[in-house]
MMTF fields as JSON, N, C-alpha, C and O atoms, coordinates in Angstrom:
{
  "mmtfVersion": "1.0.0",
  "mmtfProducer": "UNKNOWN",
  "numBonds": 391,
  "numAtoms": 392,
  "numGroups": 98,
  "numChains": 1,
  "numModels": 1,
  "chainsPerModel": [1],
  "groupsPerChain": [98],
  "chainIdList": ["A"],
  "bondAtomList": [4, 2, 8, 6, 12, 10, 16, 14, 20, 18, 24, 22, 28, 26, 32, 30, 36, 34, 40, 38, 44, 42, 48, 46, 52, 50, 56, 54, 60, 58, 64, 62, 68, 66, 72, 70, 76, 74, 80, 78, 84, 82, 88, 86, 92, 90, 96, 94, 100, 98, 104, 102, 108, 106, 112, 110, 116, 114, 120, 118, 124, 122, 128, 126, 132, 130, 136, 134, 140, 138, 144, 142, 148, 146, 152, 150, 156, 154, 160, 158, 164, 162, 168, 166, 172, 170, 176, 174, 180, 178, 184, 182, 188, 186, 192, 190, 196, 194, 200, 198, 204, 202, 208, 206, 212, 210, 216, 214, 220, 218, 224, 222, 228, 226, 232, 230, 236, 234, 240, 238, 244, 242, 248, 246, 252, 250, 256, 254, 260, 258, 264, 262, 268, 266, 272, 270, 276, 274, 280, 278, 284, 282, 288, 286, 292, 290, 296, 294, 300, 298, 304, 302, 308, 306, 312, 310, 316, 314, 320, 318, 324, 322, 328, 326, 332, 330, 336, 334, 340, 338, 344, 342, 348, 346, 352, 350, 356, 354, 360, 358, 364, 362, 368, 366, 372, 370, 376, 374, 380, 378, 384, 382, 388, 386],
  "bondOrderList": [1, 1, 1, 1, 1, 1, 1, 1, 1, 1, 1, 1, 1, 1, 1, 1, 1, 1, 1, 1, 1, 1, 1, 1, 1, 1, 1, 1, 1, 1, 1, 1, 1, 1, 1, 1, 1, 1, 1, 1, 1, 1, 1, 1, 1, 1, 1, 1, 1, 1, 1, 1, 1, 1, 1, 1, 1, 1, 1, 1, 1, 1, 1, 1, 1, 1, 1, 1, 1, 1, 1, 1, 1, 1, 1, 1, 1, 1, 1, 1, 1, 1, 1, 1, 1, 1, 1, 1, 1, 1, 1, 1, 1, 1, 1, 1, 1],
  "groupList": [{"groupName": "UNK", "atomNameList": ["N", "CA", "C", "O"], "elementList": ["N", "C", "C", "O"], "formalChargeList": [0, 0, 0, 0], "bondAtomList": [1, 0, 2, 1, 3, 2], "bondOrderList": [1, 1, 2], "singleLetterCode": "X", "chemCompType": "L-PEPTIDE LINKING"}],
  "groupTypeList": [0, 0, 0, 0, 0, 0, 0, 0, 0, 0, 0, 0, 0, 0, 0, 0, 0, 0, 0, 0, 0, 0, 0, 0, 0, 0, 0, 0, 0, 0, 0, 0, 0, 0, 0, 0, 0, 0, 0, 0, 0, 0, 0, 0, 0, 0, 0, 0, 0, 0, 0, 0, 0, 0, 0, 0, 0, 0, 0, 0, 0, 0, 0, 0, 0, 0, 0, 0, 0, 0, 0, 0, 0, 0, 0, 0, 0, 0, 0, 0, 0, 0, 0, 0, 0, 0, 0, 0, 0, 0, 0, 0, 0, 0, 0, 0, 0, 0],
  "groupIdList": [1, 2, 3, 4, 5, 6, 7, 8, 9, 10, 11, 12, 13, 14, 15, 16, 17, 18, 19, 20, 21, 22, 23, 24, 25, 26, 27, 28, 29, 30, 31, 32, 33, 34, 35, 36, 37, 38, 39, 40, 41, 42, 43, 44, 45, 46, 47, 48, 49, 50, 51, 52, 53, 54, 55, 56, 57, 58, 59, 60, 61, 62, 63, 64, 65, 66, 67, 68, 69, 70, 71, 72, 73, 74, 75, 76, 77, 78, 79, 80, 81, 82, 83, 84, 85, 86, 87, 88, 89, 90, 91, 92, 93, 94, 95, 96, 97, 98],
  "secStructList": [7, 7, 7, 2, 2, 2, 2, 2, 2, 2, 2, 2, 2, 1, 2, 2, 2, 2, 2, 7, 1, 7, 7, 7, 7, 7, 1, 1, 7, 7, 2, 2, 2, 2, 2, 2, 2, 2, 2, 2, 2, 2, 2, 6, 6, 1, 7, 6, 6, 6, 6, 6, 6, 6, 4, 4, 4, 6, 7, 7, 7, 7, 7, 7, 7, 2, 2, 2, 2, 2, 2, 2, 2, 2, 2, 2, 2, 2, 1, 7, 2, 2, 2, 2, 2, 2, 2, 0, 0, 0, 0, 0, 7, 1, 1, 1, 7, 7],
  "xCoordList": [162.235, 161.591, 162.273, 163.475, 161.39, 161.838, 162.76, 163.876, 161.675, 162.821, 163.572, 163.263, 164.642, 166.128, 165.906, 166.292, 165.122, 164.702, 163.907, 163.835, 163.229, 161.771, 162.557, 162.079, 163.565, 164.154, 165.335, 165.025, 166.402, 167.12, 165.789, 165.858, 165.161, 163.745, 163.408, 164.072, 162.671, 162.611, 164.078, 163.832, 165.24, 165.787, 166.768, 167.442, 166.577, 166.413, 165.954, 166.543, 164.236, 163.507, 163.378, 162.826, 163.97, 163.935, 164.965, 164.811, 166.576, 168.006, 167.394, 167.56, 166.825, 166.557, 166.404, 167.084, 165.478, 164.761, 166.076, 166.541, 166.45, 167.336, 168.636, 169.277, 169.022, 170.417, 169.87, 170.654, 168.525, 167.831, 168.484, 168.426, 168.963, 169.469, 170.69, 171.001, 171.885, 172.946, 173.881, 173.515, 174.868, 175.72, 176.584, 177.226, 176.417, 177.229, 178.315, 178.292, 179.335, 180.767, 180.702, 179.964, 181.736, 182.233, 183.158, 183.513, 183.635, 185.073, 186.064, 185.689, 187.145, 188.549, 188.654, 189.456, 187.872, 187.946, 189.302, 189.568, 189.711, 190.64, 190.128, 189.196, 190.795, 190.415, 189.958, 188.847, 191.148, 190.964, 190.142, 190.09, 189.367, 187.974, 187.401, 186.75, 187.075, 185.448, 185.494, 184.53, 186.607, 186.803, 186.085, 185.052, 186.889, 186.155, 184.872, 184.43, 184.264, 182.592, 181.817, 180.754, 182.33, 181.67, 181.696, 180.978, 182.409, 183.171, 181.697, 180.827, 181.931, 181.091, 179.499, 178.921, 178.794, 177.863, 177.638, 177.252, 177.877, 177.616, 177.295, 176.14, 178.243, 178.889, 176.973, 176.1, 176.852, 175.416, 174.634, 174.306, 174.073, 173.147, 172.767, 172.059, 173.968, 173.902, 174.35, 175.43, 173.751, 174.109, 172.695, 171.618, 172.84, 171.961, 170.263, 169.083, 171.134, 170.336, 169.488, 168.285, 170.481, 169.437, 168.675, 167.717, 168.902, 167.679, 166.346, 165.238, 166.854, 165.962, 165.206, 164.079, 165.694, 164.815, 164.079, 162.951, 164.351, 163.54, 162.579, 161.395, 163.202, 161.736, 160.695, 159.726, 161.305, 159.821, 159.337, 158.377, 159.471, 158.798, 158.154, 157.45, 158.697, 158.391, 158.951, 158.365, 160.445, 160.897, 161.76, 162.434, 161.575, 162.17, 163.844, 164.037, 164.761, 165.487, 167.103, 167.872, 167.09, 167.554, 168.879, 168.971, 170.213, 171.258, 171.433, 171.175, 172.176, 172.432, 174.074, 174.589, 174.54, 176.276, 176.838, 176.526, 177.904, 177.793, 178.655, 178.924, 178.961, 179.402, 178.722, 179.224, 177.198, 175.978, 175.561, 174.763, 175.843, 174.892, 175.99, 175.644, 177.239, 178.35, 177.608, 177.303, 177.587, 177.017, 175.413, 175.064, 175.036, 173.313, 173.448, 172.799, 174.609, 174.549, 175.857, 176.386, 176.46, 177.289, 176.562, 176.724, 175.558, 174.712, 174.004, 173.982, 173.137, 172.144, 172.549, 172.014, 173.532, 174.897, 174.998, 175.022, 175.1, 175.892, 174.805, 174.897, 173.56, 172.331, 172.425, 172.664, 172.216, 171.968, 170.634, 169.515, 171.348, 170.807, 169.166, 168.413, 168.79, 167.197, 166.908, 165.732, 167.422, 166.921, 166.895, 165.775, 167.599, 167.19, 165.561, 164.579, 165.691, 164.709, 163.263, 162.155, 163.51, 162.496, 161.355, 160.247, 163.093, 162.11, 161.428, 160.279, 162.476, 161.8, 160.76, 160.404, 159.832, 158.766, 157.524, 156.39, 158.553, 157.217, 156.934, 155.797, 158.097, 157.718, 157.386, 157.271, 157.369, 156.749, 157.949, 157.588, 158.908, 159.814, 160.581, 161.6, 159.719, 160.09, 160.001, 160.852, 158.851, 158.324, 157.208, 157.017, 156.59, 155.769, 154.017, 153.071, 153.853, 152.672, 151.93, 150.759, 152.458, 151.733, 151.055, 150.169],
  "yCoordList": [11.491, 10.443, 9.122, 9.06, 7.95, 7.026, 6.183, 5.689, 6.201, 5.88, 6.898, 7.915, 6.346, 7.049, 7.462, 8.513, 6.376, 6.815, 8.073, 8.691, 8.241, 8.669, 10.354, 11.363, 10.348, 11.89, 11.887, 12.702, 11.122, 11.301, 12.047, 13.256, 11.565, 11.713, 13.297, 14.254, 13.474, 14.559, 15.866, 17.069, 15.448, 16.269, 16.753, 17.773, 15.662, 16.104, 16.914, 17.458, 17.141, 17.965, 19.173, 20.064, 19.423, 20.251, 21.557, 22.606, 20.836, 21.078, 22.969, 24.1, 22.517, 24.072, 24.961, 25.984, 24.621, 25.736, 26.362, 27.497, 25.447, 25.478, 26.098, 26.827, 25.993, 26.831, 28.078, 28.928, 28.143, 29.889, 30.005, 29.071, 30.964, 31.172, 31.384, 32.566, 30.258, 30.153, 31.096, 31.0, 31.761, 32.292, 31.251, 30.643, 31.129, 29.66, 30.416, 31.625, 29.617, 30.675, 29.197, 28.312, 29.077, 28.197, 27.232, 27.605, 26.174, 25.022, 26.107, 27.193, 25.959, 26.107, 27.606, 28.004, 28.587, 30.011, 29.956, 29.09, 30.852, 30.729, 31.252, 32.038, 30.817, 30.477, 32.005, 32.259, 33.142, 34.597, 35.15, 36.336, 34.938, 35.219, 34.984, 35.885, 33.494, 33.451, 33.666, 33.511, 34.009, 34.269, 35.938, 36.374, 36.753, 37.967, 38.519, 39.648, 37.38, 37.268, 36.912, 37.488, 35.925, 36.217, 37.17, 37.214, 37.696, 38.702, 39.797, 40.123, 40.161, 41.049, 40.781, 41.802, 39.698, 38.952, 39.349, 40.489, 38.399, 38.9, 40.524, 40.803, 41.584, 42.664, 43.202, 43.653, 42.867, 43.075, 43.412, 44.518, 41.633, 41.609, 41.45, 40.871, 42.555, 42.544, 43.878, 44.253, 44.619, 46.261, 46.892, 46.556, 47.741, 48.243, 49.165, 49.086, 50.025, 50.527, 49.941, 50.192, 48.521, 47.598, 46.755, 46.429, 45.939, 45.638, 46.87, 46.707, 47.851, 48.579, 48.989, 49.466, 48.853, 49.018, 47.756, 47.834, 46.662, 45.294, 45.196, 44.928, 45.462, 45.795, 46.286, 45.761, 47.971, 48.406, 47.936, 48.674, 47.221, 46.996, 45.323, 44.609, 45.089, 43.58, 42.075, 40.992, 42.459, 41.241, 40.62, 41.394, 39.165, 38.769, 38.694, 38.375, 38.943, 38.769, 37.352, 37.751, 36.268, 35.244, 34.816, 33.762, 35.437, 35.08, 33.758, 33.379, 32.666, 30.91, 31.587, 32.517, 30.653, 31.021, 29.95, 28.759, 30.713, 29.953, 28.457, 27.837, 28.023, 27.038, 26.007, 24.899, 26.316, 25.509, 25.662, 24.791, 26.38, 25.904, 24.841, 24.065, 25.136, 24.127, 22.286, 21.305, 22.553, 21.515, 20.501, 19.355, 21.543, 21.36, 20.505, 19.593, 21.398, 20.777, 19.906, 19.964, 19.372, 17.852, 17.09, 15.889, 17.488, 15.845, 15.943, 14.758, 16.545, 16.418, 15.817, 14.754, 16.275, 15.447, 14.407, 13.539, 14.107, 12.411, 11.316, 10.088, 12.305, 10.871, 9.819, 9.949, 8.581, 7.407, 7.576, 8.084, 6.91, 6.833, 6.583, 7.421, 5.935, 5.22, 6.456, 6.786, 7.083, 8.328, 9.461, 9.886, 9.711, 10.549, 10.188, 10.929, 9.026, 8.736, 8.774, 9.112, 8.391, 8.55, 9.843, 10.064, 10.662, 12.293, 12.457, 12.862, 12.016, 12.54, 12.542, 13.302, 11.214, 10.492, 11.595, 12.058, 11.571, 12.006, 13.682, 14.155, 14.449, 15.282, 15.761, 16.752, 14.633, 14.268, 15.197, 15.871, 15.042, 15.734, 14.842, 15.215, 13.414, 12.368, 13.133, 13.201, 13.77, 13.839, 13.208, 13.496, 12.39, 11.249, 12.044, 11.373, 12.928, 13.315, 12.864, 13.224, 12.112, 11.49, 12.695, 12.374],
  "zCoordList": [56.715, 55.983, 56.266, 56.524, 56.206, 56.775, 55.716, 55.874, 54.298, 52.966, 52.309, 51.687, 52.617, 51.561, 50.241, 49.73, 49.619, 48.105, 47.666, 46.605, 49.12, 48.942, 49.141, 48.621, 49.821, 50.693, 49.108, 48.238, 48.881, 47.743, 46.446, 46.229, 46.024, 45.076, 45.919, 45.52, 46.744, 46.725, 47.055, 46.975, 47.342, 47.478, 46.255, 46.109, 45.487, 43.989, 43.225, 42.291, 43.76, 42.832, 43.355, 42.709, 44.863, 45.458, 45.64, 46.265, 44.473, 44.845, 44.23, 44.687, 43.27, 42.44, 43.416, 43.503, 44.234, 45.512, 46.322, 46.221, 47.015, 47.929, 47.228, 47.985, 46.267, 45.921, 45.062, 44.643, 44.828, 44.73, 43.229, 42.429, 43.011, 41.899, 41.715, 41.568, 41.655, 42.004, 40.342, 39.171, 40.79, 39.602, 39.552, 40.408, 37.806, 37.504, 37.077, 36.849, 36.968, 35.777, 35.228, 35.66, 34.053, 33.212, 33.823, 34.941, 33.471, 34.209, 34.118, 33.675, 34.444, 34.862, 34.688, 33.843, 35.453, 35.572, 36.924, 37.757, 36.728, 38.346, 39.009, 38.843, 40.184, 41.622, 42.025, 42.492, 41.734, 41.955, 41.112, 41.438, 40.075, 39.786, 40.309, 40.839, 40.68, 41.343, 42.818, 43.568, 43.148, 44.867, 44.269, 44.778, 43.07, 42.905, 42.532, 42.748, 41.842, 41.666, 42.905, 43.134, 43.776, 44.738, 45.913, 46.912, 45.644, 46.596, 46.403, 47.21, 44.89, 44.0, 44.419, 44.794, 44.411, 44.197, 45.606, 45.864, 46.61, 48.045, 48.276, 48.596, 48.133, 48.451, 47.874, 48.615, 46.036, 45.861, 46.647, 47.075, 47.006, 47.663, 49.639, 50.463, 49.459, 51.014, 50.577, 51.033, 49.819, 49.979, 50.429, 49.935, 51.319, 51.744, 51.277, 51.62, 50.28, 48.949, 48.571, 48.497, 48.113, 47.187, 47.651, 46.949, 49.376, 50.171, 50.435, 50.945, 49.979, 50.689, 49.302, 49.433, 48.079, 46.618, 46.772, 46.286, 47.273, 46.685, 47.696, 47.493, 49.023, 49.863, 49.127, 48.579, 49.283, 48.798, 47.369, 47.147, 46.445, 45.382, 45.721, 45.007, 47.035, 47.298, 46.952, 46.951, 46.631, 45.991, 47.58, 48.259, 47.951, 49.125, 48.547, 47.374, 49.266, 48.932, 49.929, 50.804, 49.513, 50.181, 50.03, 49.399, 50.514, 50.228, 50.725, 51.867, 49.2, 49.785, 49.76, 49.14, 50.714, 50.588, 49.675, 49.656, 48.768, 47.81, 48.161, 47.132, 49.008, 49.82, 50.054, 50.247, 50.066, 50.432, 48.896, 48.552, 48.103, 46.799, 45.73, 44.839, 46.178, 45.569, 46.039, 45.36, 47.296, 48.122, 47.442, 47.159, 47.469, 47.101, 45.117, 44.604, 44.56, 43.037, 43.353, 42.243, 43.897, 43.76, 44.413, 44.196, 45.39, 45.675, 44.898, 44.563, 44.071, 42.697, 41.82, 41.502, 41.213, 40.203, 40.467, 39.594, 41.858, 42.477, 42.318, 42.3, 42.191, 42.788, 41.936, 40.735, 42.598, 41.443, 40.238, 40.317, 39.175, 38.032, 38.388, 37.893, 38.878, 39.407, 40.279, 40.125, 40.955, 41.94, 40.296, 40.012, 39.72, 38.592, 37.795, 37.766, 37.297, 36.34, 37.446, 37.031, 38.792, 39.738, 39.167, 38.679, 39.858, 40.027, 38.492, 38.316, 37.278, 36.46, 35.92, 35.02, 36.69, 36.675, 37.491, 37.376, 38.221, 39.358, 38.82, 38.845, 38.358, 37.779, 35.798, 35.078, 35.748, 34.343, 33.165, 32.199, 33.468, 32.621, 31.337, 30.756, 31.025, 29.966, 28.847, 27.96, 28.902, 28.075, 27.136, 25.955, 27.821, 27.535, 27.659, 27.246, 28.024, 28.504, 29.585, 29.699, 30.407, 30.93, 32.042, 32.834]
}
């Protein structure tokens, strides 16, 4: 896209998609937990069994690394104030009815 506003604005409304359904933990967990949740988390959904249960019932299944979804929610966080109220416009989340 040629405007910045226009790619910040949508890559805003888009951060949800792209980091899928990220496992949040709480602030100041240590470091050797969440190295062990994701350890856990990965190990999941890259087990064989269970690609092969979600196949057959049809669920896609899309590992984000959680490296890229850290990524994806500090530029969402970071956007300027006017790139927030943008999206929230465009996706009508004021609350205004419009």
């Amino acid at each position: 896209m040629e405007d910045d506003s226009t790619r910040q604005v949508l890559e805003l409304i888009l951060a949800p998609m792209a980091a899928f359904s990220p496992l949040i933990a709480p602030l100041n967990v240590p470091q050797d937990r969440v190295a062990a949740l994701q350890t856990a988390f990965h190990a999941a959904l890259t087990d064989p069994e269970f690609l092969g249960e979600a196949d057959r019932i049809g669920i896609e299944i899309n590992l984000v690394d959680s490296d890229a979804v850290t990524q994806i929610l500090r530029r969402a966080y970071a956007m300027p104030p006017e790139i927030v109220a943008i999206a929230k416009g465009v996706m009508n989340l004021s609350g205004g009815g419009e």
